[in-house]
C-alpha positions in Angstrom: 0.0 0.0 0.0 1.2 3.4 -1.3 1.4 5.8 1.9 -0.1 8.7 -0.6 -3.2 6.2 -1.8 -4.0 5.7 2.1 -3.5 9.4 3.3 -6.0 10.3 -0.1 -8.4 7.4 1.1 -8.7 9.1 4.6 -9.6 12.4 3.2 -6.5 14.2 4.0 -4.0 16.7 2.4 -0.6 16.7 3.0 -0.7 19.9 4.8 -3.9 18.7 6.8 -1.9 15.7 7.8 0.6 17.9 9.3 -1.4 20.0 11.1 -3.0 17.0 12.4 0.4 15.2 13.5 1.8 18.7 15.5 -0.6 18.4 17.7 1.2 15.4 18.5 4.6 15.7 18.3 6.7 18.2 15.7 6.4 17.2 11.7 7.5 19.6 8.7 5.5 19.6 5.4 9.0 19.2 4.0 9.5 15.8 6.1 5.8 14.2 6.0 6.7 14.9 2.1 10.1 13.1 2.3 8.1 10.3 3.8 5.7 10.4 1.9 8.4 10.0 -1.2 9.9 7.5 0.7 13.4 9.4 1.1 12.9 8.8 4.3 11.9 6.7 7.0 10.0 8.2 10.0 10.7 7.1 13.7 8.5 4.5 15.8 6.7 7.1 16.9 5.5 9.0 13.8 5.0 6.0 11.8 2.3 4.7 14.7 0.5 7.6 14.5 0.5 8.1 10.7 -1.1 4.3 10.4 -3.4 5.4 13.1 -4.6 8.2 11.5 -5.1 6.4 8.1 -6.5 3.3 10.0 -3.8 1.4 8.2 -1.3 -1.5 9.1 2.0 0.4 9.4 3.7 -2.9 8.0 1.7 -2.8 4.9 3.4 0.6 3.7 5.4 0.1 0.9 7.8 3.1 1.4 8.5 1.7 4.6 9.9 -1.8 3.5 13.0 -3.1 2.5 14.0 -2.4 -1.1 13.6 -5.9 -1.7 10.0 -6.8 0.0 8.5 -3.3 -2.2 6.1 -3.7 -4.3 5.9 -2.1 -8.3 7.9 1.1 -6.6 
């Protein structure tokens, strides 16, 4: 599953997601994007609440896999 394709299905934009995560804990656009991209990989904590919010399996995203276990990148 394609991080972007589950933040869409939940009815978010990027910077709504953003606004939604700082009430948590501190998130730039400029890194939920480089996540998003998968440039980067976010910490524990971030990634739980990102699958929370899109009521996903944090395993499932394919940006956050190993090269080899991704799937049509």
């Amino acid at each position: 599953m394609r991080i972007k394709d589950a933040r869409e299905a939940a009815g978010y934009t990027q910077e709504s997601i953003v606004h939604t995560i700082n009430y948590t804990m501190k998130c730039t656009l400029r890194n939920y994007q480089n996540i998003e991209y998968g440039v980067v990989i976010p910490n524990v904590t971030l990634a739980l609440l990102i699958s929370h919010l899109y009521k996903i399996d944090p395993r499932e995203v394919d940006e956050w896999k190993y090269p080899e276990e991704r799937s049509n990148l």
